[in-house]
Structures are given as structure tokens and as C-alpha cells.
N, C-alpha and C positions, 0 to 999 in steps of 0.2 A: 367429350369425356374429360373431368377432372384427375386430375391425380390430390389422393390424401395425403397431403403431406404432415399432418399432424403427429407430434411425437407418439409412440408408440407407448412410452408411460415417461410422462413430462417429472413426476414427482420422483424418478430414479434417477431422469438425467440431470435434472435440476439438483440432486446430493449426490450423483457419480462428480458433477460440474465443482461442485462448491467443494466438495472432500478435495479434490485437486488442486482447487485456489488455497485451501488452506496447508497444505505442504509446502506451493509453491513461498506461501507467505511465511510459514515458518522459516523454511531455509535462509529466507532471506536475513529477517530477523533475529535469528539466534549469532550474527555479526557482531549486534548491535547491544542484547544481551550480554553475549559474552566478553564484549572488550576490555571491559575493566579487568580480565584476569588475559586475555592473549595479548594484549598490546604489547609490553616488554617482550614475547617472546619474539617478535617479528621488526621492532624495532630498536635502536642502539638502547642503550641504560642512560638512564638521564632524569628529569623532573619527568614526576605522572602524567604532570596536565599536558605538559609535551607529547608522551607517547601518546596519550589518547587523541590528542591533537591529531597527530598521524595518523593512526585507525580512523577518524572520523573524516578526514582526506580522502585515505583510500573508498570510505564509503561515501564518499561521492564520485568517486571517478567510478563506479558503479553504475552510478545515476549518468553518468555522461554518453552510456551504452544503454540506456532507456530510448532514445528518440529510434535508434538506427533498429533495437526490437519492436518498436511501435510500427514503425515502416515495413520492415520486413515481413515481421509476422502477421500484421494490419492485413496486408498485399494477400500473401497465403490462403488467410482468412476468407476474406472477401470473393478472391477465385479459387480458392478447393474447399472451402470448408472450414467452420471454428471447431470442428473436432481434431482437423490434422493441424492448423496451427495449435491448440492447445497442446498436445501430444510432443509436437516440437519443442514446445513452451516446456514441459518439463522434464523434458530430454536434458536441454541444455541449463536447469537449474540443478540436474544432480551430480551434472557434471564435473560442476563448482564447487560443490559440497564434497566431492572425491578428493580437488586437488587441495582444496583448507586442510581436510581430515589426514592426509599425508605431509602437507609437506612441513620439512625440518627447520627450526630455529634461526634467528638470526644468529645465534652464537654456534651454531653447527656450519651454513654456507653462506653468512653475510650477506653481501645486497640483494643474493637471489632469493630470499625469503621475502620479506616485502614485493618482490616483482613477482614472484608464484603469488600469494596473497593478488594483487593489485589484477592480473592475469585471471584468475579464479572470479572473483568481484564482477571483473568484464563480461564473464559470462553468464553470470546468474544478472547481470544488467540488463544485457541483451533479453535473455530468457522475460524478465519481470514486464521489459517493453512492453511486451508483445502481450502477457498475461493479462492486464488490464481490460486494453481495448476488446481484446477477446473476450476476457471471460464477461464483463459485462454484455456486450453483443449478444452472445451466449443465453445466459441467463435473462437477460430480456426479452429474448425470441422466442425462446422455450417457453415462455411464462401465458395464461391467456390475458390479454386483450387490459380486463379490469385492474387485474391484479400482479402486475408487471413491477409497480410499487415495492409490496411485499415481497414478490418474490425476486426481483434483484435487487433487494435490502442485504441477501443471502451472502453478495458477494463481500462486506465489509465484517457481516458477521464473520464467514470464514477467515479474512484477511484479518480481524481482531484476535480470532482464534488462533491462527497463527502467531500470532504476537505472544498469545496469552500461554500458551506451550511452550515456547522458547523460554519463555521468563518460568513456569511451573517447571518444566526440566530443572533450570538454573538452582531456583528457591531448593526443588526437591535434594540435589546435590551439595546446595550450602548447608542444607539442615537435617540431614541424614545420610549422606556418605561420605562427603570429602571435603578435606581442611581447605585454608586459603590458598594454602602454598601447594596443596595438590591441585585444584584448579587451576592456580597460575603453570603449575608443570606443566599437566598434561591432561586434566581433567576435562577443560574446553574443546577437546578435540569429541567427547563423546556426544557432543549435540550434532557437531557435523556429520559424522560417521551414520548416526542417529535418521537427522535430514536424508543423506544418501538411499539409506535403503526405504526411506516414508516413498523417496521420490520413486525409486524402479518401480513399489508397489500401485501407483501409483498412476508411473505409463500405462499398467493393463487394465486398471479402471478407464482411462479415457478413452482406450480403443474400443472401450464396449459402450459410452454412450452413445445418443440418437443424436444427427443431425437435425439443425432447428430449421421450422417448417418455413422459414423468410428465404434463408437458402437454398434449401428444397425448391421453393417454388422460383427463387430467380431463375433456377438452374429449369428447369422445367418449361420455362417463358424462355426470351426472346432476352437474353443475358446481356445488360446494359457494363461494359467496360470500366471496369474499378483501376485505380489506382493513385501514384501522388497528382500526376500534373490533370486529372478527371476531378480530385478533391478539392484543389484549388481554384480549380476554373467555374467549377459547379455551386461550392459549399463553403469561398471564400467567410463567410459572417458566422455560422455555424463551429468555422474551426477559432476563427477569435474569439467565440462565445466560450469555446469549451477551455480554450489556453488561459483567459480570462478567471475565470470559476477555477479553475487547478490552481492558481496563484495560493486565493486562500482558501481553499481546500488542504494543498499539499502541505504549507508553510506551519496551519496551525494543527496538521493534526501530528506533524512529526514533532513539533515541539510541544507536544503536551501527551506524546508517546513514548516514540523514541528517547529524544534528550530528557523526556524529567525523570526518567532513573537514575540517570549521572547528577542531573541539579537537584536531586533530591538528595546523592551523596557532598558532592562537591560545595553546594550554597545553603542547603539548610540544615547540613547538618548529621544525615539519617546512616548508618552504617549500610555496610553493601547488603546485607542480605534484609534489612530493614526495609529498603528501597524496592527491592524486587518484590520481596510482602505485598508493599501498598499497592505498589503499580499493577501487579496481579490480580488485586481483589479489586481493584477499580477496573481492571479492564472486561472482568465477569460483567461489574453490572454495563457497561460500554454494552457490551456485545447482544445484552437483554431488550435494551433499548430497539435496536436497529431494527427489527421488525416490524414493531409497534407504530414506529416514525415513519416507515414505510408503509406499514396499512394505514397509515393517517394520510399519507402522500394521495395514494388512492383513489379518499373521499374529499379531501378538502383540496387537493391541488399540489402539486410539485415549491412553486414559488414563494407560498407561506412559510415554509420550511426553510427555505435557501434564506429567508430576508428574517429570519428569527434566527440564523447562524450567525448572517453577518452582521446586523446591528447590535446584538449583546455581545457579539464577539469584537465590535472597535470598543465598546464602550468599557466593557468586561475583564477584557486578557491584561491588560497592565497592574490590575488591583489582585486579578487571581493570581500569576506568578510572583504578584511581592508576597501576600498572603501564604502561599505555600512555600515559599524560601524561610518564611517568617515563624512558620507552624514548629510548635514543642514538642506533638505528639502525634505519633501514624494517625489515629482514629483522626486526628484535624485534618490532617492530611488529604488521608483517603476524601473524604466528603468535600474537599477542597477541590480534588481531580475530579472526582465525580463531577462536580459542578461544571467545571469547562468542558466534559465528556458528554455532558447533555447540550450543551453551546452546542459541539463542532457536531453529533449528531445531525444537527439538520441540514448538515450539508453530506456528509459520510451515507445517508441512511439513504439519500436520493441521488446518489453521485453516478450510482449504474445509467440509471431508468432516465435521469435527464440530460445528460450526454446522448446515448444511444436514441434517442427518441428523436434528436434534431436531425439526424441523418437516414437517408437512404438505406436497402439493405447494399446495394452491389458498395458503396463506400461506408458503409457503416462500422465496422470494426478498426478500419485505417481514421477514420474522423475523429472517434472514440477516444484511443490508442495514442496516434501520436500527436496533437497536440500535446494531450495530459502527461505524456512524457517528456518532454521539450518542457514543459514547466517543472517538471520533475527533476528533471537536469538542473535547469540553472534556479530554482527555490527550494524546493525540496529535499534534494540530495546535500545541498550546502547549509542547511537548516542547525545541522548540529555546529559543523565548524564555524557559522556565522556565529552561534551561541557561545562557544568557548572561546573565538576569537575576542568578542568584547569583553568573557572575562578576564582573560589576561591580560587587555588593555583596563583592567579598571572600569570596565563603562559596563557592567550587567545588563542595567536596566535598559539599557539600548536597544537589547533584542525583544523585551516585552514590545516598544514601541514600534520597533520591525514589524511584529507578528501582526500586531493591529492592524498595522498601515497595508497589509498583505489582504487581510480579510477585509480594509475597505475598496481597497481593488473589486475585490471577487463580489463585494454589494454593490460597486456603481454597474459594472456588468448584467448581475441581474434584473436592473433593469431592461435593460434588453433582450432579455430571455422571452420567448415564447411560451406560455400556458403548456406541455408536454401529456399532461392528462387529457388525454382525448381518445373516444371508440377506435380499437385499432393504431393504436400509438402516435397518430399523427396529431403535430401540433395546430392549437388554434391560429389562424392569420387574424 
């Protein structure tokens, strides 16, 4: 006698799944969004590029609480369920989103403003760790067999969309309710408040999706023991592969997400709400893309994709941020972004489906999960402040050169990647 374990309606849990990734992803992002108006509030008064210096600090010691969520919630995952680690998962991002949205000014209780901030951060850290490995997991399990491409494509769609809210929020408030100086007040607080209640709504969406049928049927079989010292004993080449591929995955796409809001005010020129314009209508078409790339994953192969990121991406990235530092006008602009948007696509658009596919299920979400956050920590999260640090040093173009060197990483890698497209998700030998 079998048991079905087949989701009960794959195409709810796959958008109960994705709706969640993408709160989780807004909250995170509307940090990153909004600093250019909270940073003074949280830090001393001083030069701009200082404060932001600072904000983009603390969002990295954000990123330093990614490895310890990847492990934790990976673990959870793995033995109860990617539904009760997600559930956890954004438990503890709206938690975060509570203590931003209260707490009071550096000029109301000094240094504990930055430490509430920095404290808040840690745990939407934690929380985001854990998001990943999961929700890709997730989404890839639920998905059938063929089209596992497309359908955890979903997760970066969402994760853009996330993005792509925080900065529409922002636009929608610079350009129809409130002046600079009320943002800098107090305005910025209404994206986190905002975040807060996406996210409660948000837990009761996840306790109503299906368990994915890989875990189902672990659970149902003769349940092989997950965890870290199982990951590394078993799946040592697998976790370098995926720490590997995170290098320049993470590096280029926060620098050509995150950070070119600020470099698009700061280096070329464009006023704040200018900046949030472009980057908004580039990140629409960003997000069009990711399917597409993913049903193309499908039919032609995972690895086409990965070696079409990384080669036009060493060759690429140095000419496109001089170029867009360089740009006169948004429309340059935008079609500028764009262009590096379809670059890092071929790695964004297969980043679920070829990760999760090199591993097991009983380790599968911890495989996933925490290497990609362990890179995330120490590239990823430091992507901005590496950025501003070489502008204040005079040396810009440094970090064009970084990014490169980051994404030829993640091409010598893929050569050692396995084919991923195959009957059933397992790789070809």
C-alpha cells in the first residue's frame, strides 16, 4: 500500500509559498529602501555618506545572523517540515519589523537607538537564513518533476517583488504624500509598520499550505537523519558547489539592486525620488523575466543559464556601472539596469531549482540554506559597505572590479556543477 503524497493543489501552495517569500523579502528590503531618509534618525549628525555608512553596517550584521537561520531553520525543516520552518521563518521577520517601527531616535535615547535597530536586524537575519533554503526546498518539491525550473523561478519573482514594493511604497510617498523632511521625521516608519501587519497576515497563509510530497514520503519511509555533521559527512562537494555559486550570485545582484539606488543618487547624479523611479521600473521588467528564464531552464538545461551569467557578467559589470554612473537621463538609465538585470537573471532565475536539486531530501533545505547564507554573510551582506567604502576612499571603480571577480568565482564553479535537469530532480553523473 502507497501513501499519496502529492500536494493536494500544488498551484495554491506554490502562491500561499511565494506570497510569503515575498513579505518576507519586502520587510527585509524596505531597510534598504528607506535609509536614505532613517539613517540620521538612528545615527549621530554628521556627513551623509557617514550615516549611510552606518545603516549599511548594520545591514550587514543582519547578514551575519543569515548562517545561524540557515542552520537552525534548514535543521527544523528537514525534520518537521518546510511548512513549520517557514511559519517560524516569518514569525521572526515581523518581529523585527515591530521593534524598527517603535523604536525612538538617536536624539530621544542615544546609543540605544542603533542597538534596538542593529537587535531588530538580527532577527529579520535569522528569520531571512532560514527563508531561503526553505523556501526554495519548498517550492521545488511542490513543483512536478518537468517543471520545477519554472516553478521555483517563483521564488526570485517573489523575492524581486518584494523589493519592487518597498521601493513602490517609498516612490508612492515621495510623489504623493509626503515631503523630504517628513520622511526623514517620521515617514519611514510607515513601511515597517506596513511590513508588520503583511507579515501576521501572512503566518495564517503558511499554516494553511500542503506539505511537499519529498517530505511526506521521507516521513512515510524509513527517515534517513538530517542535520549539520550528516551534511558534511555526506554532501561535502554539494555544499562547496552551492557556497561557490552564492559568491556571484549574492555579490552581483545586490550590487546592481540594492546599492544602485544610492549609486544612482550619490555617483550619477539622479535626485532620491528619481532613483527609486528607475530602479522600480527596472525591477518590473527584472521580475517578467524570471519565468521565462526558468521555463527555458527546463528545456535546455540549468548550466546554459548559469555560464551566460557568469561570462557576460566578468566581461560586462565594469562597462555597465561606468555607464550608468555616466548616464544623463533615467530612460539611459533604466535600459542600462535592465541590461545587467537580464545578465544576473541567469543565475537569479535558476538559483532555487539548482541548489536544491544537488541534495537529498532528509538534507535538503540545510544544504540549500546554509551554505548560500554563510556567503551571504561574508559577500553579500557587505556588498554595500564594500561599495561605499571605496567611495570614500577615492577608488569607485574598485567595486565594479570586485563584482566581476565575484561572478568569475561563481563561473570557475560552474564548471563543476552537475547537469540538475533530469526525470525526477536528480542530477546526471
Amino acid at each position: 500500500m502507497t501513501t499519496d503524497t502529492r500536494s493536494r493543489n500544488p498551484v495554491r501552495s506554490v502562491i500561499g509559498g511565494s506570497l510569503g517569500n515575498l513579505v518576507e523579502w519586502y520587510d527585509w528590503y524596505i531597510y534598504s529602501a528607506f535609509s536614505l531618509y532613517f539613517a540620521k534618525s538612528f545615527f549621530p549628525a554628521g556627513d551623509a555618506t557617514a550615516q549611510l555608512l552606518s545603516a549599511s553596517v548594520v545591514f550587514a550584521i543582519g547578514f551575519l545572523m543569515r548562517p545561524l537561520g540557515g542552520w537552525l531553520l534548514g535543521i527544523l525543516a528537514d525534520r518537521h517540515g518546510r511548512k513549520s520552518a517557514l511559519t517560524w521563518s516569518i514569525t521572526l521577520m515581523c518581529a523585527g519589523s515591530l521593534i524598527i517601527t517603535c523604536v525612538p531616535t538617536y536624539a530621544s535615547i542615544g546609543i540605544w537607538a542603533p542597538v534596538l535597530l542593529t537587535l531588530a536586524r538580527m532577527a529579520q537575519g535569522l528569520s531571512l537564513g532560514g527563508e531561503f533554503g526553505t523556501a526554495a526546498t519548498y517550492l521545488t518539491e511542490i513543483a512536478p518533476p518537468d517543471k520545477r525550473g519554472f516553478w521555483s523561478s517563483f521564488q526570485y519573482v517573489t523575492l524581486i517583488a518584494g523589493q519592487l514594493l518597498a521601493l513602490a511604497l517609498l516612490v508612492t510617498l515621495q510623489f504623493f504624500f509626503l515631503t523630504e523632511a517628513q520622511l526623514e521625521a517620521w515617514g519611514w516608519r510607515i513601511a515597517f509598520a506596513t511590513g508588520a501587519i503583511l507579515a501576521i497576515s501572512v503566518f495564517w497563509l503558511r499554516r494553511g499550505i500542503d506539505e511537499t510530497p519529498d517530505f511526506l514520503e521521507e516521513s512515510h519511509g524509513k527517515r534517513r537523519k538530517g542535520g549539520l555533521m550528516t551534511l558534511i559527512r555526506e554532501q561535502p562537494r554539494q555544499v562547496a558547489l552551492v557556497f561557490g555559486l552564492s559568491i556571484g550570485s549574492n555579490v552581483s545582484f545586490y550590487a546592481f539592486t540594492t546599492y544602485m539606488q544610492k549609486y544612482l543618487v550619490a555617483s550619477a547624479g539622479f535626485a532620491k525620488d528619481q532613483a527609486s523611479l528607475v530602479c522600480s521600473a527596472a525591477l518590473i521588467f527584472y521580475i517578467v523575466i524570471q519565468p521565462l528564464l526558468g521555463a527555458l531552464s527546463d528545456r535546455i538545461g540549468r548550466k546554459p543559464l548559469l555560464y551566460w551569467c557568469w561570462i557576460t557578467g566578468v566581461i560586462g559589470t565594469v562597462p555597465l556601472f561606468t555607464a550608468i554612473g555616466a548616464a544623463t537621463g533615467m530612460v539611459e538609465a533604466f535600459l542600462l539596469i535592465c541590461v545587467a538585470y537580464l545578465i544576473i537573471s541567469g543565475s537569479s532565475a535558476t538559483s532555487a531549482v539548482v541548489k536544491a536539486e544537488l541534495f537529498p531530501a532528509h538534507v535538503r533545505a540545510l544544504g540549500v540554506g546554509l551554505p548560500y547564507a554563510v556567503s551571504q554573510a561574508i559577500f553579500g551582506g557587505t556588498a554595500e559597505s564594500v561599495a561605499l567604502s571605496f567611495k570614500s576612499a577615492g577608488i569607485e571603480s574598485a567595486f565594479f572590479w570586485y563584482v566581476a571577480g565575484c561572478m568569475g568565482i561563481a563561473l570557475i564553479t560552474t564548471l563543476f556543477v552537475p547537469e540538475t535537469r533530469w526525470p525526477g530532480g536528480r542530477p546526471k553523473r
